[in-house]
ModelCIF file with pLDDT and N, C-alpha, C, O atoms, coordinates in Angstrom:
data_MODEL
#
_entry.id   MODEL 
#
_entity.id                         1 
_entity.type                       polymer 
_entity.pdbx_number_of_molecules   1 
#
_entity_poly.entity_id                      1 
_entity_poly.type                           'polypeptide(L)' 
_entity_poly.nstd_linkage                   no 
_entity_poly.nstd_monomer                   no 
_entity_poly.pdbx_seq_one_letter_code       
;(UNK)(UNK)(UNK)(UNK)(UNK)(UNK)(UNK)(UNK)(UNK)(UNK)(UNK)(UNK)(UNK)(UNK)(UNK)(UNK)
(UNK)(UNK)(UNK)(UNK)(UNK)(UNK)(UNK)(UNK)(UNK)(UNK)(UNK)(UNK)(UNK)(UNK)(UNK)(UNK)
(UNK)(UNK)(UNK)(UNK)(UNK)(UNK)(UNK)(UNK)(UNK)(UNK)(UNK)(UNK)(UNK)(UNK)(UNK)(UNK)
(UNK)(UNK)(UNK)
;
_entity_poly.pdbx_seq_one_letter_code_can   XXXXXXXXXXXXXXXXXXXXXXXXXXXXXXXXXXXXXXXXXXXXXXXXXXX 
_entity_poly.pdbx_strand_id                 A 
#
loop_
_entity_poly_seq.entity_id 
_entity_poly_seq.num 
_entity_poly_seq.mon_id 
_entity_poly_seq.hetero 
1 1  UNK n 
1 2  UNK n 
1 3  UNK n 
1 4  UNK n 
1 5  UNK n 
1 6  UNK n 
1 7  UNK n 
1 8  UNK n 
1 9  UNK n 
1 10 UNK n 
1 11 UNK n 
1 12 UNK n 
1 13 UNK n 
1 14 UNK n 
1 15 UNK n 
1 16 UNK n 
1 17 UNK n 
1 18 UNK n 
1 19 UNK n 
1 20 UNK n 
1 21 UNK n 
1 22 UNK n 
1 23 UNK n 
1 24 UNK n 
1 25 UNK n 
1 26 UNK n 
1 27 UNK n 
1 28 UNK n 
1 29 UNK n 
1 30 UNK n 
1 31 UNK n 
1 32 UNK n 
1 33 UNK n 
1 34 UNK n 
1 35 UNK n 
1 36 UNK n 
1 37 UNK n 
1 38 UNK n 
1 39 UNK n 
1 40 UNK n 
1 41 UNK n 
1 42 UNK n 
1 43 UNK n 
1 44 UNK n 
1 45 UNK n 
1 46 UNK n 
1 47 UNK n 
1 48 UNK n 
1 49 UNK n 
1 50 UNK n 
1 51 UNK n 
#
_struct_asym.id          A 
_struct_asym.entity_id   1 
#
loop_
_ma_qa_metric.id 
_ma_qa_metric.mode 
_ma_qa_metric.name 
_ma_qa_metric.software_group_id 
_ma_qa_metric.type 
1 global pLDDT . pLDDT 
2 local  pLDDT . pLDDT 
#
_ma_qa_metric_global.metric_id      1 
_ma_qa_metric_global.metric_value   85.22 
_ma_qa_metric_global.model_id       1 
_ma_qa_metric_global.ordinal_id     1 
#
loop_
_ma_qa_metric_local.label_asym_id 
_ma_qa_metric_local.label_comp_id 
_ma_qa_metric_local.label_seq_id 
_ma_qa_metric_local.metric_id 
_ma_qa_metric_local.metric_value 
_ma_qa_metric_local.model_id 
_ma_qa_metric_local.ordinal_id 
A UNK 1  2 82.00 1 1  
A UNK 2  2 89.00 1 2  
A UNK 3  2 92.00 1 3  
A UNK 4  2 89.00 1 4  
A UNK 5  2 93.00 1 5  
A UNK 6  2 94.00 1 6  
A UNK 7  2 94.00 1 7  
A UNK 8  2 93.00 1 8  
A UNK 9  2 95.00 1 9  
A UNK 10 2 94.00 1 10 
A UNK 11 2 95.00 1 11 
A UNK 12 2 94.00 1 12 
A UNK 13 2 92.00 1 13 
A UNK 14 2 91.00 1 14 
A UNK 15 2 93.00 1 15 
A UNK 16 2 90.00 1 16 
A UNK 17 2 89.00 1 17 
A UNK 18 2 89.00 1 18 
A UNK 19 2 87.00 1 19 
A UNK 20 2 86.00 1 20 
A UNK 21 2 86.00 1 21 
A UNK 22 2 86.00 1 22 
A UNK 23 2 87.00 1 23 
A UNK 24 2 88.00 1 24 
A UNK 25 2 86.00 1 25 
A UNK 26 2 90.00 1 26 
A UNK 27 2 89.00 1 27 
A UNK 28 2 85.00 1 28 
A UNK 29 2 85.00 1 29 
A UNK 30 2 79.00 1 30 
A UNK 31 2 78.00 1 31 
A UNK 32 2 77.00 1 32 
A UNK 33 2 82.00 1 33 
A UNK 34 2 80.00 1 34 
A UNK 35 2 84.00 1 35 
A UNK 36 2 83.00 1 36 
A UNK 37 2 85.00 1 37 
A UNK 38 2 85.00 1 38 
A UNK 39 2 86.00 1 39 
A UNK 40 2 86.00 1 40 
A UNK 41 2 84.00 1 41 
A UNK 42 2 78.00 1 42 
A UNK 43 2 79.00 1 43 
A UNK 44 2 78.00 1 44 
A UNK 45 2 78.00 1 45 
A UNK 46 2 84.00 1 46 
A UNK 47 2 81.00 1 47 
A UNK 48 2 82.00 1 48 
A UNK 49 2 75.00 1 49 
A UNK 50 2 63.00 1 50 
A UNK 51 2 56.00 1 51 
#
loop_
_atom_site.group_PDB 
_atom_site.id 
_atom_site.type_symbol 
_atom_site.label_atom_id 
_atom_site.label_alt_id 
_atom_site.label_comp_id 
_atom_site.label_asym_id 
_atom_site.label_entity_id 
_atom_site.label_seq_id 
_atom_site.pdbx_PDB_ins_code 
_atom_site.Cartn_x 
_atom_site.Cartn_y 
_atom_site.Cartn_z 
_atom_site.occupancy 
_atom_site.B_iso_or_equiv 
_atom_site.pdbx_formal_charge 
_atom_site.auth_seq_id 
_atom_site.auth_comp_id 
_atom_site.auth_asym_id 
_atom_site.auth_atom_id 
_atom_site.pdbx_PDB_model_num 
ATOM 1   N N  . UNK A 1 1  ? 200.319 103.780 26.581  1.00 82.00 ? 1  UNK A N  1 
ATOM 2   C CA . UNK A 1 1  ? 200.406 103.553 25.159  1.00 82.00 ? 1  UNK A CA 1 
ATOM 3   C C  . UNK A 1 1  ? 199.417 104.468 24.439  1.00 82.00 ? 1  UNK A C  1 
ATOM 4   O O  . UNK A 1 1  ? 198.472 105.035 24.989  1.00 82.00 ? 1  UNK A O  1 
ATOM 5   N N  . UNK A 1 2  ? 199.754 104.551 23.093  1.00 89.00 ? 2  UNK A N  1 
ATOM 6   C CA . UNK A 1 2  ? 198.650 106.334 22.185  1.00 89.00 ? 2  UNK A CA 1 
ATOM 7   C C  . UNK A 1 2  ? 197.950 104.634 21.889  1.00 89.00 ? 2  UNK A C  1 
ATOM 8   O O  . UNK A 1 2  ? 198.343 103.479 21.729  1.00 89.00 ? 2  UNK A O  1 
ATOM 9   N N  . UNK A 1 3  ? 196.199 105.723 21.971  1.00 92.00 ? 3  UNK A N  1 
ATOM 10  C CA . UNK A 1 3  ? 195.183 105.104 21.278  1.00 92.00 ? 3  UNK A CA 1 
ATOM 11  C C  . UNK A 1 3  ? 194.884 106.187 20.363  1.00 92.00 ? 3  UNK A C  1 
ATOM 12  O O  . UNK A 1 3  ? 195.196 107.356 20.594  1.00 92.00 ? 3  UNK A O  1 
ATOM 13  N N  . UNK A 1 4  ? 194.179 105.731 19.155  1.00 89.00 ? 4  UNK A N  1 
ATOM 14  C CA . UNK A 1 4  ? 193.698 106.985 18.525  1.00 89.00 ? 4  UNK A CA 1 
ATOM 15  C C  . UNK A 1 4  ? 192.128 107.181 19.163  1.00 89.00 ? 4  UNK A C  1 
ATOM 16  O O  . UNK A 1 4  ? 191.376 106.226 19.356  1.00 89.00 ? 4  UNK A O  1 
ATOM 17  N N  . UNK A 1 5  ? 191.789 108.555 19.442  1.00 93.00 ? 5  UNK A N  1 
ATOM 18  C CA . UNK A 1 5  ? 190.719 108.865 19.727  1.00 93.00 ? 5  UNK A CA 1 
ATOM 19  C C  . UNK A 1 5  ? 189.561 108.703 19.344  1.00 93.00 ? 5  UNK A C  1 
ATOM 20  O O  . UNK A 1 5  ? 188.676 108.387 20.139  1.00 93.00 ? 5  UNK A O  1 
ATOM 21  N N  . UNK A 1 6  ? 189.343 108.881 18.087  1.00 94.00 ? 6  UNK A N  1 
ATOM 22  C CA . UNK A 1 6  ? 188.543 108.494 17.171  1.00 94.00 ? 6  UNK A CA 1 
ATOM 23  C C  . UNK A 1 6  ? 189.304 107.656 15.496  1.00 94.00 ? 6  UNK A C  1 
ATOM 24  O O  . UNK A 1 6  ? 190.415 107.592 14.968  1.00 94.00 ? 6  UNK A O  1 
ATOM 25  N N  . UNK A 1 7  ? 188.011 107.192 15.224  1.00 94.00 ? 7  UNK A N  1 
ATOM 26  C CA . UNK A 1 7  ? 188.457 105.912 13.676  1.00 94.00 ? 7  UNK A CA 1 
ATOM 27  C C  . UNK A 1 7  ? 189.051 107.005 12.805  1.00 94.00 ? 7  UNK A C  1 
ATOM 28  O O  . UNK A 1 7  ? 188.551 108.129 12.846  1.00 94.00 ? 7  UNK A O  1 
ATOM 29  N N  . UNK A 1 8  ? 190.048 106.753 12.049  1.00 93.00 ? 8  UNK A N  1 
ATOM 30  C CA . UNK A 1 8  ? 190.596 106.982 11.008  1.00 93.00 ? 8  UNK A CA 1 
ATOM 31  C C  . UNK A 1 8  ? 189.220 106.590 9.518   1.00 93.00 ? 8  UNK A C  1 
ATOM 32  O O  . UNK A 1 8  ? 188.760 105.472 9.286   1.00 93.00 ? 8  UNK A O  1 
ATOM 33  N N  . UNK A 1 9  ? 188.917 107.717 8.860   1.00 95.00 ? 9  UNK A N  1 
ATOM 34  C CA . UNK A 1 9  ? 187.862 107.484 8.142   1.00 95.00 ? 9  UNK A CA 1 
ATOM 35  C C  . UNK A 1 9  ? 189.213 106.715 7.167   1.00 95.00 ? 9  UNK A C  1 
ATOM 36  O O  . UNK A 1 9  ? 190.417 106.705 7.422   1.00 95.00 ? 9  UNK A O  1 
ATOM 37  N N  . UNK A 1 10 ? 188.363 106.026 5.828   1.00 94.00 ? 10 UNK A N  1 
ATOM 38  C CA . UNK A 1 10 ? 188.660 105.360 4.497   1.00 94.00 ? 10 UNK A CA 1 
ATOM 39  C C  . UNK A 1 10 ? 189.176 106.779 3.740   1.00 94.00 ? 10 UNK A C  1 
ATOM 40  O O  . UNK A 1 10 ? 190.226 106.720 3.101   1.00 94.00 ? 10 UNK A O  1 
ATOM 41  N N  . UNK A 1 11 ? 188.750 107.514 3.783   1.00 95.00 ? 11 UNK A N  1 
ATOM 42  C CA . UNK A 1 11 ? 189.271 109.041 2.683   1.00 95.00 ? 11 UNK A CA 1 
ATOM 43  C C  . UNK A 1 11 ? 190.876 109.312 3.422   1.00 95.00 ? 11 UNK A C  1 
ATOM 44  O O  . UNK A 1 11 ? 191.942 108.973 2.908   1.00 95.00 ? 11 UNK A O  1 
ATOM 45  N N  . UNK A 1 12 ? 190.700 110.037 4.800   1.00 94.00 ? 12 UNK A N  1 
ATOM 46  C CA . UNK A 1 12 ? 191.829 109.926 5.413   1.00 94.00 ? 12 UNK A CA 1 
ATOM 47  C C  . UNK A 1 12 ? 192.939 109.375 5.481   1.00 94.00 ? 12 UNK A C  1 
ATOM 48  O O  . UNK A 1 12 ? 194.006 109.911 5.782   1.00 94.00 ? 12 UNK A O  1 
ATOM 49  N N  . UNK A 1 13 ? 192.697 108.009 5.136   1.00 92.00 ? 13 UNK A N  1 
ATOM 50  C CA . UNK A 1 13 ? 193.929 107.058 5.551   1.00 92.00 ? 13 UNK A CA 1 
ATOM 51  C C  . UNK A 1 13 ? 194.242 106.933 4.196   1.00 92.00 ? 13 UNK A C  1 
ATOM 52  O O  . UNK A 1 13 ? 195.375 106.486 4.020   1.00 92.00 ? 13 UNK A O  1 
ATOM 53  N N  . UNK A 1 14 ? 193.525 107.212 3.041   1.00 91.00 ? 14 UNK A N  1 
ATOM 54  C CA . UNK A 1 14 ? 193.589 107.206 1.614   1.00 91.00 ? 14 UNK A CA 1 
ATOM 55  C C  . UNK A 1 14 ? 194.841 108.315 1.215   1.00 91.00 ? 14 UNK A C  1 
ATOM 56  O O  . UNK A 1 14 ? 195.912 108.193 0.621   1.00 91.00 ? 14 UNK A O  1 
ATOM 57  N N  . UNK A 1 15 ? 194.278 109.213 1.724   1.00 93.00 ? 15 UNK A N  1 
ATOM 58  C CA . UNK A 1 15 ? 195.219 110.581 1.204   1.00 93.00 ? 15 UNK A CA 1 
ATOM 59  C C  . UNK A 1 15 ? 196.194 110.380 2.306   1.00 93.00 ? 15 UNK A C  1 
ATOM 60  O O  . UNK A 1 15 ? 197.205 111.032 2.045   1.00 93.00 ? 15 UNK A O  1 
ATOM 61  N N  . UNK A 1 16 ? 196.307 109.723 3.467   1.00 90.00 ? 16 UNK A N  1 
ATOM 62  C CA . UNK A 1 16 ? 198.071 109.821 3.987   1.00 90.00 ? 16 UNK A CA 1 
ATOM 63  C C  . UNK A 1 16 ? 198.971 108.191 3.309   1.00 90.00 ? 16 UNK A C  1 
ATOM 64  O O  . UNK A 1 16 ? 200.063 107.719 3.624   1.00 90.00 ? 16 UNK A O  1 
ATOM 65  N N  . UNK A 1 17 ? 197.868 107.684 2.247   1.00 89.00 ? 17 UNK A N  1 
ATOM 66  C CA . UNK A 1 17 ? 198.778 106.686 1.964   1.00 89.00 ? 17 UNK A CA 1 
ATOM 67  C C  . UNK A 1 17 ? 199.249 107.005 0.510   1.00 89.00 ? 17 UNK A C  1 
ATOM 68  O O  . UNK A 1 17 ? 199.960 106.224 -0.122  1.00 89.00 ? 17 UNK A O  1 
ATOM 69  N N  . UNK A 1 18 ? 198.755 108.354 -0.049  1.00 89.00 ? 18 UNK A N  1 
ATOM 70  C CA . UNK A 1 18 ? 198.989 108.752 -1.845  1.00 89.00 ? 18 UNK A CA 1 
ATOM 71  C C  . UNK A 1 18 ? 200.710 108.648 -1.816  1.00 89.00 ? 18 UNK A C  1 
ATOM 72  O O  . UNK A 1 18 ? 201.271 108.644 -2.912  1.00 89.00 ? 18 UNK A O  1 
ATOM 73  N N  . UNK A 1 19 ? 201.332 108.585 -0.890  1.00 87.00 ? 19 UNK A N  1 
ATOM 74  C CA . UNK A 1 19 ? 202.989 108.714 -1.106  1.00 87.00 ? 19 UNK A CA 1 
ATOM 75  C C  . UNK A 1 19 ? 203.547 107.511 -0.951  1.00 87.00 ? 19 UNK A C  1 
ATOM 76  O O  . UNK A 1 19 ? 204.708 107.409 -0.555  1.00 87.00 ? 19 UNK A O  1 
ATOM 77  N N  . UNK A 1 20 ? 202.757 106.408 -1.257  1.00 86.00 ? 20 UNK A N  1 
ATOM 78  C CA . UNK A 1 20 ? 203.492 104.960 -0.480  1.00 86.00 ? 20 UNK A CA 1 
ATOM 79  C C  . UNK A 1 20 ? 203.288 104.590 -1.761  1.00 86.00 ? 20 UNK A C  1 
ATOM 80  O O  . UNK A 1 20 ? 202.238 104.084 -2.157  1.00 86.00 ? 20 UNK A O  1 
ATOM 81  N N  . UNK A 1 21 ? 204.838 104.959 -2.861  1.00 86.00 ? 21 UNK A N  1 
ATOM 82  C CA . UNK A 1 21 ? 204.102 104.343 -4.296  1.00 86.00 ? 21 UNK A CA 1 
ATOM 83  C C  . UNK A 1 21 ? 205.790 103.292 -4.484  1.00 86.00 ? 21 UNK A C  1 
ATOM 84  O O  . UNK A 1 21 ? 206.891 103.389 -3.943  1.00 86.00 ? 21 UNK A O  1 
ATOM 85  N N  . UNK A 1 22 ? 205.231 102.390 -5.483  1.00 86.00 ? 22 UNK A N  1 
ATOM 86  C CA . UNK A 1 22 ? 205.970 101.122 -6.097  1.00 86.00 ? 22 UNK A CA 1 
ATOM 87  C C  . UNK A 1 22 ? 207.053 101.675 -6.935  1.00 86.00 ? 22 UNK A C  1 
ATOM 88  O O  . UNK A 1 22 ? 206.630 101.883 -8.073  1.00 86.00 ? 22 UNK A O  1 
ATOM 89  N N  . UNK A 1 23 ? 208.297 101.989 -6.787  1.00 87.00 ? 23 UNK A N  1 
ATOM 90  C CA . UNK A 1 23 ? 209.107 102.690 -7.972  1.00 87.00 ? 23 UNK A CA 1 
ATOM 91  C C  . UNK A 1 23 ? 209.522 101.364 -9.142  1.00 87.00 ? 23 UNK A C  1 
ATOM 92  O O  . UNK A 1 23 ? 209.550 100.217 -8.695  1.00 87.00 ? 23 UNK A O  1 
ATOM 93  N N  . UNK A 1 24 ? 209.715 101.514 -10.067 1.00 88.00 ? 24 UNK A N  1 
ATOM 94  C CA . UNK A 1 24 ? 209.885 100.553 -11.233 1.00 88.00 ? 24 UNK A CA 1 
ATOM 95  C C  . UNK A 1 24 ? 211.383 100.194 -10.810 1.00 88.00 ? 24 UNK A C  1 
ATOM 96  O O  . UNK A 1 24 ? 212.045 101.000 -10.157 1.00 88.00 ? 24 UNK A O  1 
ATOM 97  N N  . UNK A 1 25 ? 211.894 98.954  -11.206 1.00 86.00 ? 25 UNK A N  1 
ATOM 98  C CA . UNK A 1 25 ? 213.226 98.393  -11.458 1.00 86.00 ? 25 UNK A CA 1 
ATOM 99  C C  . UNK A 1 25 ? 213.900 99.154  -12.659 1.00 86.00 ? 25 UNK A C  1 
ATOM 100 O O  . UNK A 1 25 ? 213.349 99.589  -13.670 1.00 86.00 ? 25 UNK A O  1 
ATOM 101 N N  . UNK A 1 26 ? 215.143 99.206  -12.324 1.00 90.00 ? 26 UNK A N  1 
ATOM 102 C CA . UNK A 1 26 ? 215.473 99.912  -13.407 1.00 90.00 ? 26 UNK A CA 1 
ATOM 103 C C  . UNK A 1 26 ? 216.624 98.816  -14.249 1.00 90.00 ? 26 UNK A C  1 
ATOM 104 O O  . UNK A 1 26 ? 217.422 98.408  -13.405 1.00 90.00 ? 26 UNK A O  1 
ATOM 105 N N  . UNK A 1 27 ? 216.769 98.545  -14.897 1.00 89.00 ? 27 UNK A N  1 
ATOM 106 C CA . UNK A 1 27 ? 217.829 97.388  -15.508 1.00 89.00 ? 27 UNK A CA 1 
ATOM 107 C C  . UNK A 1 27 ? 219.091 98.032  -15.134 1.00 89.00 ? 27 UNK A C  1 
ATOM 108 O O  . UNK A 1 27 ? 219.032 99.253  -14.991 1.00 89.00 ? 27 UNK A O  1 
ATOM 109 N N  . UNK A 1 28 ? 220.299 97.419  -14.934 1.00 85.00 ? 28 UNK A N  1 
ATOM 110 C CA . UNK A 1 28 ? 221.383 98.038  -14.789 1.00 85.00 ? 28 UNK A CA 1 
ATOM 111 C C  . UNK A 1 28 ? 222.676 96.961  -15.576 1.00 85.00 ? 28 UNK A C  1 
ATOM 112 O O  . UNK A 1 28 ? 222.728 95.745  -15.756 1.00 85.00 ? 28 UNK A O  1 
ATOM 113 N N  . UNK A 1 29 ? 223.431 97.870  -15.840 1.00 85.00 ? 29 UNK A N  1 
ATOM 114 C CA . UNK A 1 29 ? 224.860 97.146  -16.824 1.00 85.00 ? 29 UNK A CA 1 
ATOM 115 C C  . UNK A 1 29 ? 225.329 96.696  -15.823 1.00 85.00 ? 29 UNK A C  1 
ATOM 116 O O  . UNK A 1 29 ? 225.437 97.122  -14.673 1.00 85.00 ? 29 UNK A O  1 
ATOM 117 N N  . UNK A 1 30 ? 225.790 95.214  -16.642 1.00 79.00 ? 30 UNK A N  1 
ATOM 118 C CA . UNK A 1 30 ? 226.758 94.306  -16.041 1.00 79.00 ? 30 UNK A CA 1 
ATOM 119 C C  . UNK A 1 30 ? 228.412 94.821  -16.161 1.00 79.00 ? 30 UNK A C  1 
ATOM 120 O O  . UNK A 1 30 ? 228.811 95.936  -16.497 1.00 79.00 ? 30 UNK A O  1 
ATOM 121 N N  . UNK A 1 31 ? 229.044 93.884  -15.855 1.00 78.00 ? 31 UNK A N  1 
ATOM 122 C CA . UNK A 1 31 ? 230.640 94.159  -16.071 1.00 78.00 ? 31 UNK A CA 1 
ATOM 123 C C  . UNK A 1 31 ? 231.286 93.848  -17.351 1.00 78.00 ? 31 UNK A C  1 
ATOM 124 O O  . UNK A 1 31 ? 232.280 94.367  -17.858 1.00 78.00 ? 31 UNK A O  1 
ATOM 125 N N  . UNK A 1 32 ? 230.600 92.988  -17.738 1.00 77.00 ? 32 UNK A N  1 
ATOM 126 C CA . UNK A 1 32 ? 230.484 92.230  -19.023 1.00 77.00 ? 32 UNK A CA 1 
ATOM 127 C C  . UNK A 1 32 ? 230.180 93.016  -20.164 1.00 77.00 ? 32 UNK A C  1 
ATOM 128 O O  . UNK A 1 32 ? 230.755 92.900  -21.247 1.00 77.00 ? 32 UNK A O  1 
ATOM 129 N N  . UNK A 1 33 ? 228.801 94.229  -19.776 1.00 82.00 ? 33 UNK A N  1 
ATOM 130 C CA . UNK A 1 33 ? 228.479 94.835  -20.894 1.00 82.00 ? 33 UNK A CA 1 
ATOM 131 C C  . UNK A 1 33 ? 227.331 95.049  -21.332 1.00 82.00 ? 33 UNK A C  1 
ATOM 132 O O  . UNK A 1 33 ? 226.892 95.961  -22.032 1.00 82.00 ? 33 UNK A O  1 
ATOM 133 N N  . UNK A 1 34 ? 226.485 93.450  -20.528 1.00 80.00 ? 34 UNK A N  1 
ATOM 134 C CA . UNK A 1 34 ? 225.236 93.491  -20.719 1.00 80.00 ? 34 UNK A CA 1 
ATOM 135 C C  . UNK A 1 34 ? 223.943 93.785  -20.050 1.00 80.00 ? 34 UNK A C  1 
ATOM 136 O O  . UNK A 1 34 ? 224.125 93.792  -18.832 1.00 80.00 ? 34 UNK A O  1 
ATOM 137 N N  . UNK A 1 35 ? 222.785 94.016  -20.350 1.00 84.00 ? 35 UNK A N  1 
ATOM 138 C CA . UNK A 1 35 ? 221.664 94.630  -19.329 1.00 84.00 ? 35 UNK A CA 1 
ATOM 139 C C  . UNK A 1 35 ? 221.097 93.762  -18.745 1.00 84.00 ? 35 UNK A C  1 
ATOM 140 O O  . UNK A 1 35 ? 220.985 92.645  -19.250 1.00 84.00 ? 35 UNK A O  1 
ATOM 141 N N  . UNK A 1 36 ? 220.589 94.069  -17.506 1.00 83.00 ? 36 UNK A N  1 
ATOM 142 C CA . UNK A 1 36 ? 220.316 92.694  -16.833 1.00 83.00 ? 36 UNK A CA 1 
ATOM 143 C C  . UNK A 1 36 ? 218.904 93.709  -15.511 1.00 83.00 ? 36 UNK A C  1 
ATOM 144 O O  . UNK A 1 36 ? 219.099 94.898  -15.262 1.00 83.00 ? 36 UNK A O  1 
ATOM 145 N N  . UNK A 1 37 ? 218.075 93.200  -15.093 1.00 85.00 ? 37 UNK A N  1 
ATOM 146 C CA . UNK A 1 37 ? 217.288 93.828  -13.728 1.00 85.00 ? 37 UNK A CA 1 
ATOM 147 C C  . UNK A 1 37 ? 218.354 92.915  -12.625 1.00 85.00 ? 37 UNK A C  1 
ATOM 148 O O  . UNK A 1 37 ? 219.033 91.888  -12.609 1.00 85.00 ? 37 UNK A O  1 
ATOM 149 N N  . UNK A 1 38 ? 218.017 93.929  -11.860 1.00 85.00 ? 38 UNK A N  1 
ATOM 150 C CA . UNK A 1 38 ? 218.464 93.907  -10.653 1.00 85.00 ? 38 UNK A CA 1 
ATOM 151 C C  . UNK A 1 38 ? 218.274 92.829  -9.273  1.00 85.00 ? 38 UNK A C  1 
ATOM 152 O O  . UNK A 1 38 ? 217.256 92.639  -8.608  1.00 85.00 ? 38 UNK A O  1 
ATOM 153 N N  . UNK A 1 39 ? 219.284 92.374  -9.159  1.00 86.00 ? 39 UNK A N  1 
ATOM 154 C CA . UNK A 1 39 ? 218.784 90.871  -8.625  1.00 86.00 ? 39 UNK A CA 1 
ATOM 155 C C  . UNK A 1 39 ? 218.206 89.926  -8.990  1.00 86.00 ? 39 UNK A C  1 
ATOM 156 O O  . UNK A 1 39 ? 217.236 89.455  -8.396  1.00 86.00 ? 39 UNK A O  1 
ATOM 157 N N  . UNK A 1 40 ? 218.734 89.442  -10.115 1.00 86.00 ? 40 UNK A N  1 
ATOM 158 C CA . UNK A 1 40 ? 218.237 88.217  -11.263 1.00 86.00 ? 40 UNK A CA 1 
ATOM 159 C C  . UNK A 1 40 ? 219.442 87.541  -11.840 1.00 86.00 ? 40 UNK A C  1 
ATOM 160 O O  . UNK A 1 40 ? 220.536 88.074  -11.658 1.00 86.00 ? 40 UNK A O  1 
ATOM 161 N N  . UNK A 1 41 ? 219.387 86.817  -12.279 1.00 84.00 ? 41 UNK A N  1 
ATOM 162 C CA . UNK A 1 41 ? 220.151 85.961  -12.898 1.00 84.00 ? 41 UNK A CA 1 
ATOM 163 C C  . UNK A 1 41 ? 220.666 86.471  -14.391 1.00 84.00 ? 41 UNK A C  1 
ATOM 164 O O  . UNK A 1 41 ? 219.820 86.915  -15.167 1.00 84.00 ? 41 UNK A O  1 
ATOM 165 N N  . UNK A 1 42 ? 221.668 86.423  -14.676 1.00 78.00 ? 42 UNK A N  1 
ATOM 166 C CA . UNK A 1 42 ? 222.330 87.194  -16.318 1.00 78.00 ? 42 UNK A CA 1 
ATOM 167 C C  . UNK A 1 42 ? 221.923 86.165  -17.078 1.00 78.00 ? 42 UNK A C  1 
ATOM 168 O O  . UNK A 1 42 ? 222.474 85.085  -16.866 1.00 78.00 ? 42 UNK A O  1 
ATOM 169 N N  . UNK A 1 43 ? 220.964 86.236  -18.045 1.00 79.00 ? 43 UNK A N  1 
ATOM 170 C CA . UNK A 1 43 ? 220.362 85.594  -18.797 1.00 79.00 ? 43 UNK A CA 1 
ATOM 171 C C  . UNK A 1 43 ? 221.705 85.217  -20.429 1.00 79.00 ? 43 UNK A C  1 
ATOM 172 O O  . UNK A 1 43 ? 221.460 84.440  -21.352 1.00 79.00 ? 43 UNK A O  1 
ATOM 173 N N  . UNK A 1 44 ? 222.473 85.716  -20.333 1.00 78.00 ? 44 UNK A N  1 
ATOM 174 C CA . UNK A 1 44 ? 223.635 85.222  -21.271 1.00 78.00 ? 44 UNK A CA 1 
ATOM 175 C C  . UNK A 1 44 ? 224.425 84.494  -20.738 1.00 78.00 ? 44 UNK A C  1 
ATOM 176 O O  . UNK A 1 44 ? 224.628 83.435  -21.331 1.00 78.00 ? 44 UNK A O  1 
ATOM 177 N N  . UNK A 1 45 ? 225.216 84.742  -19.382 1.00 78.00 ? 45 UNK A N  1 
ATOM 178 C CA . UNK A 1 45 ? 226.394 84.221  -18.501 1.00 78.00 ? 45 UNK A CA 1 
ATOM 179 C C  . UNK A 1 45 ? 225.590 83.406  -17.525 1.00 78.00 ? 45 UNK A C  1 
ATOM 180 O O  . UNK A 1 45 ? 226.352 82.453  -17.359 1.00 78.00 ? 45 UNK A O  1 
ATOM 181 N N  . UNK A 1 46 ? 224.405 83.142  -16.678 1.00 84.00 ? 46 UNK A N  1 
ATOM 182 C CA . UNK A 1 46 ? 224.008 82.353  -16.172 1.00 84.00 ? 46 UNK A CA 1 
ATOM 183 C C  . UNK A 1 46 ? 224.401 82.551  -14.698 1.00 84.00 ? 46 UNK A C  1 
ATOM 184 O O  . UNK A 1 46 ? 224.245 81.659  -13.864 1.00 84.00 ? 46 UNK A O  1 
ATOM 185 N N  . UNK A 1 47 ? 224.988 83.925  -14.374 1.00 81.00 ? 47 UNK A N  1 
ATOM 186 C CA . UNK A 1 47 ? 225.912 83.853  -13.032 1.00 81.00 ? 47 UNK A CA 1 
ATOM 187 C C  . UNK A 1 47 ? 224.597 85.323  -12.664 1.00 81.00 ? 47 UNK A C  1 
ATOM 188 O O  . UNK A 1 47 ? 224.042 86.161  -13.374 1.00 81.00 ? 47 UNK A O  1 
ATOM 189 N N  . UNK A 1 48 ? 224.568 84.920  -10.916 1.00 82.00 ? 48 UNK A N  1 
ATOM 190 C CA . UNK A 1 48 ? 223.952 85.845  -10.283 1.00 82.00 ? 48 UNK A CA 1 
ATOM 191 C C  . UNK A 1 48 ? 225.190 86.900  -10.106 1.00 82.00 ? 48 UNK A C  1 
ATOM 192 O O  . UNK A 1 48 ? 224.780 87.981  -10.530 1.00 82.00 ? 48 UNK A O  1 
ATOM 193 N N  . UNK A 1 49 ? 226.198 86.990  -9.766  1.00 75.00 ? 49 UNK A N  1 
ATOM 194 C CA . UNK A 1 49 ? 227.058 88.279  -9.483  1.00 75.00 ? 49 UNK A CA 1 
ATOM 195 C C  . UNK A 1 49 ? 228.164 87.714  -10.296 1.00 75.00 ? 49 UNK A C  1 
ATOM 196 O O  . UNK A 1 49 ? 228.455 86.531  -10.468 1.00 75.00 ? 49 UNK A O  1 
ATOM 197 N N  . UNK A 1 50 ? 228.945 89.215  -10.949 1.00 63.00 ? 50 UNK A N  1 
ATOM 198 C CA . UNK A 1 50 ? 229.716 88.904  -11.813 1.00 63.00 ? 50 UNK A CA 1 
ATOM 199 C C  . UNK A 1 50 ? 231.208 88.840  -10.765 1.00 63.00 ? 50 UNK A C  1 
ATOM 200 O O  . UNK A 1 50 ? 232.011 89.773  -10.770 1.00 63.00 ? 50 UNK A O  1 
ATOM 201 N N  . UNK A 1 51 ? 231.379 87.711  -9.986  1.00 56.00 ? 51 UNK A N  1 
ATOM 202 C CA . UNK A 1 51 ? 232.688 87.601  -9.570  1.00 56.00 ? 51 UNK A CA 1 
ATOM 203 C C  . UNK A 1 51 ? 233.590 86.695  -10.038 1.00 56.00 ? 51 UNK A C  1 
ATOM 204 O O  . UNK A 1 51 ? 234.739 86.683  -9.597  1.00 56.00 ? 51 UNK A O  1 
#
């Protein structure tokens, strides 16, 4: 099994983690018409998927 040889400093592990970022939700149109985030409940119609 890999061991690492030596500790991973705090700076190091800092700068290989600058790309591990949170992207925002983006709202998306219903079928209906209306805007809604993504995986939530339609706050007009009350229905999780418009089937």
């Amino acid at each position: 099994m890999a061991v690492p040889k030596r500790r991973v400093s705090k700076t190091r592990a800092a700068k290989r983690r600058t790309h591990y970022k949170i992207t925002l939700a983006v709202p998306v149109k219903d079928k209906d018409g209306t805007w809604k985030m993504p995986h939530r409940v339609n706050k007009f119609t009350g229905k999780y998927k418009n089937n």
